[in-house]
BALOBA-1460 file (C-alpha; in Angstrom, 3 decimals):
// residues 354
<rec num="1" residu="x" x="51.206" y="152.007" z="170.327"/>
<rec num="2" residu="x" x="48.930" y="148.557" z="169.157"/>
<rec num="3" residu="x" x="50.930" y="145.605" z="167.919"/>
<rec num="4" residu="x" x="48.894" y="142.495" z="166.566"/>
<rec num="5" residu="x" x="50.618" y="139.201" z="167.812"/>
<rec num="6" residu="x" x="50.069" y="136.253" z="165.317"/>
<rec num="7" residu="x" x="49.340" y="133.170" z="167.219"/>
<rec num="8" residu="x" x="48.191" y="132.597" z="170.601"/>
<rec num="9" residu="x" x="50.777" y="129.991" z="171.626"/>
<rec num="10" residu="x" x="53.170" y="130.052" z="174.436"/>
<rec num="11" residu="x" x="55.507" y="132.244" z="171.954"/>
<rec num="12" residu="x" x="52.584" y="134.373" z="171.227"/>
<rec num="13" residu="x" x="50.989" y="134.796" z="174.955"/>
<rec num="14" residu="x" x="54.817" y="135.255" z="175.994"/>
<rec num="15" residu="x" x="55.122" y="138.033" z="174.084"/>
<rec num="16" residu="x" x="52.236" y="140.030" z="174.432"/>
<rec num="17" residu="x" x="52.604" y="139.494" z="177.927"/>
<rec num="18" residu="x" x="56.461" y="140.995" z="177.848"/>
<rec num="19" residu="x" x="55.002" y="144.180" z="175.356"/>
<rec num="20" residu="x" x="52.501" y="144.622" z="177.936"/>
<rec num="21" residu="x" x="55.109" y="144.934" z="180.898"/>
<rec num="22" residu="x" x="56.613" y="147.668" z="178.434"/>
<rec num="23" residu="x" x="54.104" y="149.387" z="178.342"/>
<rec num="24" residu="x" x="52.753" y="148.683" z="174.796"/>
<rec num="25" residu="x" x="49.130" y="147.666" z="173.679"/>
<rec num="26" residu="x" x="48.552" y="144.432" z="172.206"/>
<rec num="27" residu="x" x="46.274" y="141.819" z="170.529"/>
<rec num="28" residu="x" x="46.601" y="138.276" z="170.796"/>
<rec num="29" residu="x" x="44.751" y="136.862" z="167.730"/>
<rec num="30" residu="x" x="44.837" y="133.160" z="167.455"/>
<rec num="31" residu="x" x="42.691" y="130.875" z="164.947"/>
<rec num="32" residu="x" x="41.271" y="128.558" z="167.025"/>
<rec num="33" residu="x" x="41.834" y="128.192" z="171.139"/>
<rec num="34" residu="x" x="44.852" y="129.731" z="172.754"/>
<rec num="35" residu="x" x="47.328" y="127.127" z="173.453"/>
<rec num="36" residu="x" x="45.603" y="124.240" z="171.890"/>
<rec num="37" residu="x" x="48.622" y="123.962" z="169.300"/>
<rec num="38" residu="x" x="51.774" y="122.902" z="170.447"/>
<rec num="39" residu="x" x="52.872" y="124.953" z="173.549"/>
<rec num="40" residu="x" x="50.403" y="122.539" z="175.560"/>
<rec num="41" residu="x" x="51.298" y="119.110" z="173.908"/>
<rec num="42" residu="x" x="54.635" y="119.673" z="174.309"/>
<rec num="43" residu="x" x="56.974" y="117.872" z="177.070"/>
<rec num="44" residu="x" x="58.445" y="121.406" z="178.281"/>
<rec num="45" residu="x" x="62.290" y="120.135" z="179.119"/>
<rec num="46" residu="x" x="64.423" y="122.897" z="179.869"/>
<rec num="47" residu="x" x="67.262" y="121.185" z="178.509"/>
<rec num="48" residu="x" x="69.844" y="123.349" z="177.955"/>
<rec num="49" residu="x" x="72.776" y="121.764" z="178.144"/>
<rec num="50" residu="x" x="70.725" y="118.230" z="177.306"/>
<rec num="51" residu="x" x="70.231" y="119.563" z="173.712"/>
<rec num="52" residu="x" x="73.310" y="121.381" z="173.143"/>
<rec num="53" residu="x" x="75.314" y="118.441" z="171.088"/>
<rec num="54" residu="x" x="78.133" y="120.312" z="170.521"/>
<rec num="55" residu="x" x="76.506" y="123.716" z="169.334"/>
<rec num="56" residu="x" x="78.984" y="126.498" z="170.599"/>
<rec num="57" residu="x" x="76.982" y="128.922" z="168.942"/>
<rec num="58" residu="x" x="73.661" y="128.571" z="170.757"/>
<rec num="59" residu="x" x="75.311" y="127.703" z="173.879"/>
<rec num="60" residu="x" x="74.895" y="131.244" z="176.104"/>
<rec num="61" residu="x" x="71.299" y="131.577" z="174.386"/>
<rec num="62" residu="x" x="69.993" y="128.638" z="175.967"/>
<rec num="63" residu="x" x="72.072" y="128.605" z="179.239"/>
<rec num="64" residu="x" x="70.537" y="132.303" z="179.634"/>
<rec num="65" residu="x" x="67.073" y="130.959" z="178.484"/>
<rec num="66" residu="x" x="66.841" y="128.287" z="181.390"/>
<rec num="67" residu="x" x="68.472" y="130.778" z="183.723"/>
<rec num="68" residu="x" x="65.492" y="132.969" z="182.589"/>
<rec num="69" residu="x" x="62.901" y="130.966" z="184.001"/>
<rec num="70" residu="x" x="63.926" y="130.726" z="187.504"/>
<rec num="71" residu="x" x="62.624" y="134.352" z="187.979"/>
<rec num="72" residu="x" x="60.055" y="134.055" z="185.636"/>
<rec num="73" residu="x" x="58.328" y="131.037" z="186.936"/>
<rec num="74" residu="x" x="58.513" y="132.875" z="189.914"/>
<rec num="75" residu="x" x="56.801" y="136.062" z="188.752"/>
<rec num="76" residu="x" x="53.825" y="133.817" z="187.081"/>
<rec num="77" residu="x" x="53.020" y="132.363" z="190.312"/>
<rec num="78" residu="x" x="53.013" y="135.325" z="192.364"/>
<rec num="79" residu="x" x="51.035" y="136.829" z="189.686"/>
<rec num="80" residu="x" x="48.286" y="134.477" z="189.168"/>
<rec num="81" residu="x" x="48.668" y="131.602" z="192.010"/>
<rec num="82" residu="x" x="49.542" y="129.188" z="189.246"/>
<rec num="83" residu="x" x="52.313" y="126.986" z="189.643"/>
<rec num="84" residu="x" x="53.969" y="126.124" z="185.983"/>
<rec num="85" residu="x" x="55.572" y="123.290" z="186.891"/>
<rec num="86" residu="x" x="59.250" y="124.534" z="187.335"/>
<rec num="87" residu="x" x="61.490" y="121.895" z="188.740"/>
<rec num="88" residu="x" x="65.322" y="121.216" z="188.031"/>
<rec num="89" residu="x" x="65.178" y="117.594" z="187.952"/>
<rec num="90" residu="x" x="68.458" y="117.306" z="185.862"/>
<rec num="91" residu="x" x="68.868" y="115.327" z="182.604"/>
<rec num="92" residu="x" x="70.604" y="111.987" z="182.348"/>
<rec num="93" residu="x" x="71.785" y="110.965" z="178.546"/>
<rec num="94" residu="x" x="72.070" y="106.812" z="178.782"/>
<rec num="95" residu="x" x="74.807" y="104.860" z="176.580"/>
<rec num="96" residu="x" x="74.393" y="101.070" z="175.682"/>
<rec num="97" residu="x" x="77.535" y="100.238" z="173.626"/>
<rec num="98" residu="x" x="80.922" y="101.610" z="173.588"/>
<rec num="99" residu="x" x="80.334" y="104.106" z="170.978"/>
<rec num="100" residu="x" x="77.335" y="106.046" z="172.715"/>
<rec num="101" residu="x" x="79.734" y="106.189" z="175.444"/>
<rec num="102" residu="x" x="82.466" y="107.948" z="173.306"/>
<rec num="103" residu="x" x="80.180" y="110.554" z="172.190"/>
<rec num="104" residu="x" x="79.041" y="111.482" z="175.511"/>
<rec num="105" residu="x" x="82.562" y="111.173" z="176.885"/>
<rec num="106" residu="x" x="83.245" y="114.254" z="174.508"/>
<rec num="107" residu="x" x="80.324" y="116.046" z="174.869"/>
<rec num="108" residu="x" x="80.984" y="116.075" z="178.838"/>
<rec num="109" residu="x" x="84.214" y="117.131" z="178.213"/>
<rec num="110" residu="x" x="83.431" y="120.057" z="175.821"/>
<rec num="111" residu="x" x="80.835" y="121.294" z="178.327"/>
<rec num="112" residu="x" x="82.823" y="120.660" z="181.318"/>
<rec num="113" residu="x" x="86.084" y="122.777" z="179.640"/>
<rec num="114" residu="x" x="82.995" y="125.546" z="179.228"/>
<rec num="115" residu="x" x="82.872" y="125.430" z="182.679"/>
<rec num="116" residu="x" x="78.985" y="123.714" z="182.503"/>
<rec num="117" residu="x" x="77.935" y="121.124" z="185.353"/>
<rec num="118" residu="x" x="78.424" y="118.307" z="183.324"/>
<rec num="119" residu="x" x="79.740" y="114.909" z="184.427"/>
<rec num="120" residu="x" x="80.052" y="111.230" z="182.808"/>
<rec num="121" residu="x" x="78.732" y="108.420" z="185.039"/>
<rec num="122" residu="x" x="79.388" y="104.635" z="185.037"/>
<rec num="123" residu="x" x="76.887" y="102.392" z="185.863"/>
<rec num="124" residu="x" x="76.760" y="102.353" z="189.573"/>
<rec num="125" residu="x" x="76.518" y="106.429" z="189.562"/>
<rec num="126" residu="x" x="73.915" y="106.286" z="187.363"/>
<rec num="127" residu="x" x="71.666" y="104.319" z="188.880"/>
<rec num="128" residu="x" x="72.547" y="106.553" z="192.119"/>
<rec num="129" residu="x" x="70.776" y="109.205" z="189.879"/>
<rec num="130" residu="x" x="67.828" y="107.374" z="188.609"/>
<rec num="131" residu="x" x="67.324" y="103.907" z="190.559"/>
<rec num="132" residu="x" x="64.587" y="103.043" z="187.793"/>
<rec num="133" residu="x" x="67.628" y="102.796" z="184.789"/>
<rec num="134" residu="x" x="68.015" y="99.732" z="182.640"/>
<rec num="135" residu="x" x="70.886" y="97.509" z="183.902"/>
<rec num="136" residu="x" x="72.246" y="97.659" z="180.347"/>
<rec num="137" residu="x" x="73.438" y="101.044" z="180.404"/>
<rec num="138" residu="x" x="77.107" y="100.962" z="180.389"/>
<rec num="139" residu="x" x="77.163" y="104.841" z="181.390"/>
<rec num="140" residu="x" x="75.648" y="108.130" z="181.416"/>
<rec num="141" residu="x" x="76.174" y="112.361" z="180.982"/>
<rec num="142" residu="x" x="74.472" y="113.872" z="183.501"/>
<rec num="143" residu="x" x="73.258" y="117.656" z="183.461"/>
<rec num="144" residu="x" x="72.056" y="118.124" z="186.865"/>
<rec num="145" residu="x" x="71.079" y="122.076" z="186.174"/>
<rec num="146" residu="x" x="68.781" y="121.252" z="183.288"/>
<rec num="147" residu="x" x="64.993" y="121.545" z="184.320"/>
<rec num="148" residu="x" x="61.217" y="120.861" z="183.022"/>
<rec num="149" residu="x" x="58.112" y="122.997" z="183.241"/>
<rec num="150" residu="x" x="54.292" y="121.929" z="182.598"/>
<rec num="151" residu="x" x="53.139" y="123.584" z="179.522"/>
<rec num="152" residu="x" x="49.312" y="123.029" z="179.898"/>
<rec num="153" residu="x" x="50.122" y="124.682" z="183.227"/>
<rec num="154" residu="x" x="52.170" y="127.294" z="181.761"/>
<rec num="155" residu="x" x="49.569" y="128.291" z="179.263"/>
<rec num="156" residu="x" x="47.338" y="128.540" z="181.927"/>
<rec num="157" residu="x" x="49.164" y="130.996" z="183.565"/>
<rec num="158" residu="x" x="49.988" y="132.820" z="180.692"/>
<rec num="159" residu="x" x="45.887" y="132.920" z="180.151"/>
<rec num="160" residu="x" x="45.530" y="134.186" z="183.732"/>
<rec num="161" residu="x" x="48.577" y="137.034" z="183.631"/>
<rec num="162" residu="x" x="46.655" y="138.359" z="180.436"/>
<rec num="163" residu="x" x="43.441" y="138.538" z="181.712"/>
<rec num="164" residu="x" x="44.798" y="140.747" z="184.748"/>
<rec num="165" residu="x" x="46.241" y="142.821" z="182.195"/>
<rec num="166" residu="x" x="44.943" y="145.990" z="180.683"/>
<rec num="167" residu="x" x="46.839" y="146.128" z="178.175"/>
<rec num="168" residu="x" x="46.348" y="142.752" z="176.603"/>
<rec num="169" residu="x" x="43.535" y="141.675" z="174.298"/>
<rec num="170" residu="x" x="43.152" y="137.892" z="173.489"/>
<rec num="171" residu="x" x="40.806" y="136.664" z="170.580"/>
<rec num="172" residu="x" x="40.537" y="133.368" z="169.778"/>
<rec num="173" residu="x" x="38.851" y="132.170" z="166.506"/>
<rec num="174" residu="x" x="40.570" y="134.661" z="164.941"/>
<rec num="175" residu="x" x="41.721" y="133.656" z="161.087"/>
<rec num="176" residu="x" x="44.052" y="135.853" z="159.722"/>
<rec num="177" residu="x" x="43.302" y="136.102" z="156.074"/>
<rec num="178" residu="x" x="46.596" y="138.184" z="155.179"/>
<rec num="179" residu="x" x="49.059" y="140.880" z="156.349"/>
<rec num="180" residu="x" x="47.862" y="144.546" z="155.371"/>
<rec num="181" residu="x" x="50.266" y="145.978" z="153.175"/>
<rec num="182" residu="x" x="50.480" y="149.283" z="152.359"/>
<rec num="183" residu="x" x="53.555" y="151.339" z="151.132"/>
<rec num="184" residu="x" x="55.644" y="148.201" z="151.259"/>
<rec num="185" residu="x" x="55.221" y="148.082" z="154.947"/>
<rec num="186" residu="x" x="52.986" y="145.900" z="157.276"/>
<rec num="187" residu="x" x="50.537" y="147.495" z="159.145"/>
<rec num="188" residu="x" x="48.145" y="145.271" z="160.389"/>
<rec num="189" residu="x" x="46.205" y="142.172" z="159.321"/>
<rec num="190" residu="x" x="43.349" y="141.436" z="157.490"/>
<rec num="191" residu="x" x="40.541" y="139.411" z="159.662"/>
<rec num="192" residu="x" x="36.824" y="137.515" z="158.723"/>
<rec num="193" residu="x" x="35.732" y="141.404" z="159.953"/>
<rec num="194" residu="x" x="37.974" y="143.654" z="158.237"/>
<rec num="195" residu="x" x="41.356" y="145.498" z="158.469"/>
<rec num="196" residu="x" x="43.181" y="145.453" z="161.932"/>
<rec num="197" residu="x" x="45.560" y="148.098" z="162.027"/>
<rec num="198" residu="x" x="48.469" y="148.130" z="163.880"/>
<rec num="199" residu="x" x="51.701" y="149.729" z="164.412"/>
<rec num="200" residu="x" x="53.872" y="146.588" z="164.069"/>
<rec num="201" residu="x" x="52.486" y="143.016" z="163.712"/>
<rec num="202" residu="x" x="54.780" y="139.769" z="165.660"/>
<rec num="203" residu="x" x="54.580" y="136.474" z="163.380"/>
<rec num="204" residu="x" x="54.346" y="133.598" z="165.836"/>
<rec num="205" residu="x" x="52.247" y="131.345" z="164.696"/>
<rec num="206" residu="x" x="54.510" y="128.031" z="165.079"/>
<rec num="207" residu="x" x="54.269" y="125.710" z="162.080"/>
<rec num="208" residu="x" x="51.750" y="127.661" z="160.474"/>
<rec num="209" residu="x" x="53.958" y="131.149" z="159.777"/>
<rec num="210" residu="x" x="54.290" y="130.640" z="156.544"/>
<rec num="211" residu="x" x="50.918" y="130.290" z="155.629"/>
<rec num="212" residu="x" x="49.569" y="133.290" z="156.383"/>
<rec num="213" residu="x" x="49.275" y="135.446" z="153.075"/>
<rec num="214" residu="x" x="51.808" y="138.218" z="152.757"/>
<rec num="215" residu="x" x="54.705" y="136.885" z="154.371"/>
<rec num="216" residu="x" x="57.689" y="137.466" z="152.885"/>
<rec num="217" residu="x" x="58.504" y="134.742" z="150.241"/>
<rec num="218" residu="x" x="62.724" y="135.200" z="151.069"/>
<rec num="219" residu="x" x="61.568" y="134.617" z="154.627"/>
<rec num="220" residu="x" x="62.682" y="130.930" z="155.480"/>
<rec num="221" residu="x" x="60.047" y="128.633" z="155.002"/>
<rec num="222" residu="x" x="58.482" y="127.277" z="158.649"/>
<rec num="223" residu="x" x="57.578" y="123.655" z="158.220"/>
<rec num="224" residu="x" x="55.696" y="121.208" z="160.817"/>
<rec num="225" residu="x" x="57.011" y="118.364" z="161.943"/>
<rec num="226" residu="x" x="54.745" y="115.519" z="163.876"/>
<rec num="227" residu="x" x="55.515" y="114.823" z="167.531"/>
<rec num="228" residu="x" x="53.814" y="111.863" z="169.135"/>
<rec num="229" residu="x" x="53.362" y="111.490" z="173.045"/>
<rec num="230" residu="x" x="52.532" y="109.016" z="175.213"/>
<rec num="231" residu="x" x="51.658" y="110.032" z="178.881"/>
<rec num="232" residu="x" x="51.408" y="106.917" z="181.448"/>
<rec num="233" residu="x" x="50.959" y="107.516" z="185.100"/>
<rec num="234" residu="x" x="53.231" y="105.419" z="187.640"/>
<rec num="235" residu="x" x="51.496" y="104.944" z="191.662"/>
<rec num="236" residu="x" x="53.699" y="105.300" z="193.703"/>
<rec num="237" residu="x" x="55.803" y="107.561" z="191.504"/>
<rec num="238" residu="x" x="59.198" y="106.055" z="191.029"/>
<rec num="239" residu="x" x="61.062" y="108.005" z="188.065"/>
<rec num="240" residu="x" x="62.624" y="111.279" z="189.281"/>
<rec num="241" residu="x" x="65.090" y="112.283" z="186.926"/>
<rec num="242" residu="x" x="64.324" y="112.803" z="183.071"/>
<rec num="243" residu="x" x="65.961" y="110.578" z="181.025"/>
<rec num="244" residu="x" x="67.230" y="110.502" z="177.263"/>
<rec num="245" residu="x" x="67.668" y="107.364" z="175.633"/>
<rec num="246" residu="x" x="68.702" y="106.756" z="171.410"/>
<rec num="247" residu="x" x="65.645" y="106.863" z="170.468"/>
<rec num="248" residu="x" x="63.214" y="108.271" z="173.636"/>
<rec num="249" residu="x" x="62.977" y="110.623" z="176.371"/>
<rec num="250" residu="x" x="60.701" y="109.996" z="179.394"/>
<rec num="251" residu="x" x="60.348" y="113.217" z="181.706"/>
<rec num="252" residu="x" x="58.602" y="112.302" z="185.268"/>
<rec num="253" residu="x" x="56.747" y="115.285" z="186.229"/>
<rec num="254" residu="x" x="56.720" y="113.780" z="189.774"/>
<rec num="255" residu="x" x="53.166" y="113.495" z="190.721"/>
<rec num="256" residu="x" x="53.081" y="109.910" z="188.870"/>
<rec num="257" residu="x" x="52.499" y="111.340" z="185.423"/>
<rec num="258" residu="x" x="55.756" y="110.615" z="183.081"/>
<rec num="259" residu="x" x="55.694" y="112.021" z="179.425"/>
<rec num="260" residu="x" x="57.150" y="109.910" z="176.720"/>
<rec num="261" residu="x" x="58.164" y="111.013" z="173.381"/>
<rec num="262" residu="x" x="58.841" y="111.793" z="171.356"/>
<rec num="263" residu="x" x="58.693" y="110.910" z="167.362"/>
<rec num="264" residu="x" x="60.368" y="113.395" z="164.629"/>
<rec num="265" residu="x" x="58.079" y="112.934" z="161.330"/>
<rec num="266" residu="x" x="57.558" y="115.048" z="158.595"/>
<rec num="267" residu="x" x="54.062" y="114.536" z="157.530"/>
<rec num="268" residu="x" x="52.701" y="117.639" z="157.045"/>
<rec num="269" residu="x" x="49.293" y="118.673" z="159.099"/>
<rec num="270" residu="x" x="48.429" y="115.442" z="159.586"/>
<rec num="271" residu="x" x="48.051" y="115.152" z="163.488"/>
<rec num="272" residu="x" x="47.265" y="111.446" z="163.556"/>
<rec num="273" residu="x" x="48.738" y="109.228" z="166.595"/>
<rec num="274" residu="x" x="50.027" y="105.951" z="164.834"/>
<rec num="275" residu="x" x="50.157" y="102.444" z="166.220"/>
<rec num="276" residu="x" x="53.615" y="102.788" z="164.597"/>
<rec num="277" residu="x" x="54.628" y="106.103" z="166.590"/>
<rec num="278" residu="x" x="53.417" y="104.919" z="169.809"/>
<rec num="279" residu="x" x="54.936" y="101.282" z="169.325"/>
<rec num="280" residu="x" x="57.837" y="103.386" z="169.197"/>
<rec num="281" residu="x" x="57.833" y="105.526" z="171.753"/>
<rec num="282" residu="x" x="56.737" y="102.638" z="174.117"/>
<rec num="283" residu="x" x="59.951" y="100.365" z="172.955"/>
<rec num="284" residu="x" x="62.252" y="102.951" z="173.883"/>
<rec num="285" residu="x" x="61.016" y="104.384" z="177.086"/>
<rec num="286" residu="x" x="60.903" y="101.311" z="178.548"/>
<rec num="287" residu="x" x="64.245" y="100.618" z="176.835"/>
<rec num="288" residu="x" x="65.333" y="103.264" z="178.841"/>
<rec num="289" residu="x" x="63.112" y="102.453" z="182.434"/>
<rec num="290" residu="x" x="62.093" y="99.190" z="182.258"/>
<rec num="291" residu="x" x="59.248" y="99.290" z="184.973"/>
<rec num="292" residu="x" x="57.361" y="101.711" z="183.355"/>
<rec num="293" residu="x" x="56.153" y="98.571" z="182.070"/>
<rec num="294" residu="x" x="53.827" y="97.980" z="184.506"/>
<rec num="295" residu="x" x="52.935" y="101.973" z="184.664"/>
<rec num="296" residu="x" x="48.872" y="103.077" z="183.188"/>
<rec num="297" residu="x" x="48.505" y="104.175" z="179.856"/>
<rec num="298" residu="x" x="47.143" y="107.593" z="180.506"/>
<rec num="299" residu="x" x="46.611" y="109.240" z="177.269"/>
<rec num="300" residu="x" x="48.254" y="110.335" z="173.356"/>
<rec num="301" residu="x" x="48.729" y="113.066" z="171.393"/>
<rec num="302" residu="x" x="50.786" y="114.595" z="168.472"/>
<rec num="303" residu="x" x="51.263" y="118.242" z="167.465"/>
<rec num="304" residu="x" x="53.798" y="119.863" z="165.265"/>
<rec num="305" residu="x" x="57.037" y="121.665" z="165.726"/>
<rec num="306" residu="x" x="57.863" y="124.540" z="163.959"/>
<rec num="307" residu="x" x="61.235" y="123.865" z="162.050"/>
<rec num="308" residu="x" x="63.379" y="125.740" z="160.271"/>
<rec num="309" residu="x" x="66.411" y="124.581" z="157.586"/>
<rec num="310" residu="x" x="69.727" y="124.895" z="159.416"/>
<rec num="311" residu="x" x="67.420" y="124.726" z="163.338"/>
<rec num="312" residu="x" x="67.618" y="128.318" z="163.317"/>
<rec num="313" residu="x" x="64.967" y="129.863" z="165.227"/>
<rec num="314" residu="x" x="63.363" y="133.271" z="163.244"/>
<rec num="315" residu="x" x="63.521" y="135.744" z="166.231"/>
<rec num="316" residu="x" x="63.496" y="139.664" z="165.483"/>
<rec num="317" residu="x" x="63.158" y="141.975" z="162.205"/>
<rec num="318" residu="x" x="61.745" y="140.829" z="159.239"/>
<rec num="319" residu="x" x="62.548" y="141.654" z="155.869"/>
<rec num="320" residu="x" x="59.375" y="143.477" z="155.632"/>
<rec num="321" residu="x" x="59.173" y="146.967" z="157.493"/>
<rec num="322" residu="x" x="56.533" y="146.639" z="160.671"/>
<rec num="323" residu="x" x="56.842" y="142.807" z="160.556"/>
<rec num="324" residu="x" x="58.779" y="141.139" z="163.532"/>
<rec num="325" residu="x" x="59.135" y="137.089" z="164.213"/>
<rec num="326" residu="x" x="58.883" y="134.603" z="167.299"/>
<rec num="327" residu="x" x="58.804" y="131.528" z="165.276"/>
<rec num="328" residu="x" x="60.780" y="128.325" z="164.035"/>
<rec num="329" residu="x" x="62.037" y="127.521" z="167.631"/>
<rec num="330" residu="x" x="61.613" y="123.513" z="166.841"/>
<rec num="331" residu="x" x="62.455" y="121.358" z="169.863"/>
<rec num="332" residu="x" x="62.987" y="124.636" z="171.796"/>
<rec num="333" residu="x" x="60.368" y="126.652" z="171.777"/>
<rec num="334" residu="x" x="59.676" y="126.190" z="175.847"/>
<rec num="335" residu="x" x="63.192" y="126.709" z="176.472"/>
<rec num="336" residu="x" x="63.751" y="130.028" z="174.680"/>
<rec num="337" residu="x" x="60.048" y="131.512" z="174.886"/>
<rec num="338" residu="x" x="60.893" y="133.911" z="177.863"/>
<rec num="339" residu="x" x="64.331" y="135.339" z="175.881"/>
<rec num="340" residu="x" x="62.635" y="135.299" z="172.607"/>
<rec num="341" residu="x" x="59.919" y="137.483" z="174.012"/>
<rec num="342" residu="x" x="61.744" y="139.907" z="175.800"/>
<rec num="343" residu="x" x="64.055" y="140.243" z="172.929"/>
<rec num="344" residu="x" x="61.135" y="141.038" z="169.991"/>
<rec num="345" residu="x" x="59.398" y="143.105" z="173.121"/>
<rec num="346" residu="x" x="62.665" y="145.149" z="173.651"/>
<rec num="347" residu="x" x="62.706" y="145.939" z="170.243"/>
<rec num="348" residu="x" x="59.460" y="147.234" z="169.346"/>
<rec num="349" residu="x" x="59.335" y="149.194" z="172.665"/>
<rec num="350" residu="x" x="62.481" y="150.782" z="171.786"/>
<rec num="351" residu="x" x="60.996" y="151.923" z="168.528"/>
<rec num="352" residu="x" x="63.340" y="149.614" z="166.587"/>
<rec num="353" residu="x" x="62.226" y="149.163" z="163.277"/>
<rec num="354" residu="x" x="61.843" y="145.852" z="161.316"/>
């Protein structure tokens, strides 16, 4: 059995690397470099319960998702001698005025009655947490179970845990012109050298699924949206806990580097860093930690998340016969790339069809 894997992203790698462990062929065929897209611009919080907001019904998907990379973190470093970056370094969620404080009051207390780690924290405990806090926060939730990763790391070990593999081809610079149709099934793609046949083809191309030719038009449109970053790089490191502000996050990796992002812009494919994105990235990370201030200004990027109307993540069978999806994950896509490929690699290997 050959499937074709669309995109050669985290999602993408992820999976082949899971249908590989099955015992299933695959081909990784990616446009341009593996993991130049998103996967490696992107801040890689684990944030499970950070990003929950209320959202009982993706609750035990990402609590299982972040549970999911304790093992598998694990695996990729006994595997290749690459270390991906895996540290629980908690989340803290900062208030300034009396309303941010209500609406973390109650989503502490809907976690907390789910049984979560979850806990609100006035001033003086939150500064206990993270010593580099504004002294204008007037409190704090705290998820001290949430966790990061490295992405350019992780790609890197996804790269390596391929390579070893025999079952796993990787081809970069590889356009896909079109799924091959025949019989109202998909069964293969079309390439700059001809037909690729294969016995079930994953779409996970991030915020370009939907332009590939011969995807389902009633498939729900995958649409980029532009995420700016700002690294800066603190000596002696002094941030240890990532922290979400209203309008910021800054995630210390704890070697002096600390990620800032992120902005939410629907611009199409434009991947343009603006004065205006990084002016506000800037204003609210150091809204948030004020003495990153006086931190280096390392480096900027932007890249695209795939989104989806509704945030709901396209993740299994297709409408079209031999077509599966890994795609339209949004902020998410680190968190749930281990459960979304084990779930699309369970399938196929079971001889599921789409």
């Amino acid at each position: 059995m050959r499937v074709a894997v669309i995109g050669g992203g985290v999602m993408g790698c992820a999976t082949a690397l899971a249908l590989a462990e099955r015992g299933v062929d695959a081909i990784v065929l990616e446009r341009a470099v593996p993991g130049a897209e998103a996967s490696s611009a992107a801040a890689g919080i684990l944030g499970a319960q950070a990003e929950l907001h209320g959202r009982d019904r993706e609750a035990d998907l990402f609590l299982r998702a972040r549970e999911a990379w304790i093992p598998w973190a694990r695996e990729l470093r006994g595997t290749t001698g690459i270390d991906v970056g895996h540290r629980v370094s908690g989340v803290l969620r900062i208030a300034r005025s009396g309303a941010e404080r209500a609406d973390l009051e109650r989503e502490v207390a809907w976690q907390a009655g789910r049984g979560l780690r979850a806990s609100l924290l006035d001033p003086r405990e939150a500064h206990e947490v993270e010593p580099e806090l504004a002294a204008d926060v007037v409190a704090a939730a705290h998820f001290p179970d949430d966790a990061q990763v490295d992405p350019p790391a992780l790609l890197r070990a996804l790269m390596a845990a391929l390579a070893r593999s025999d079952r796993v081809a990787v081809r970069g610079g590889a356009t896909v012109h079109g799924l091959l149709l025949e019989r109202d099934r998909c069964v293969g793609v079309r390439l700059d050298e001809g037909e690729l046949r294969a016995d079930a083809v994953v779409l996970a191309a991030g915020s370009w699924s939907s332009l590939v030719p011969g995807v389902p038009a009633a498939m729900p449109a995958v649409r980029p949206v532009r995420g700016q970053m700002v690294l800066l790089e603190e000596r002696p490191p002094r941030v240890r806990t990532i922290v979400f502000g209203p309008g910021a996050y800054v995630v210390p990796r704890g070697d002096g580097r600390v990620l800032c992002g992120s902005t939410m812009e629907h611009a199409g494919f434009r991947k343009e860093v603006t004065a205006a994105g990084v002016h506000a990235i800037l204003g609210g990370a150091l809204a948030c930690v004020p003495s990153l201030g006086q931190a280096q200004l390392a480096g900027t990027w932007s890249n695209f998340r795939p989104h989806v109307e509704g945030d709901v993540a396209l993740v299994g069978a297709s409408q079209l016969p031999g077509l599966w999806l890994a795609t339209g994950h949004h902020r998410n896509g680190i968190l749930l790339a281990k459960v979304t490929a084990d779930a699309v690699a369970d399938a196929i290997s079971r001889g599921e069809h789409a």
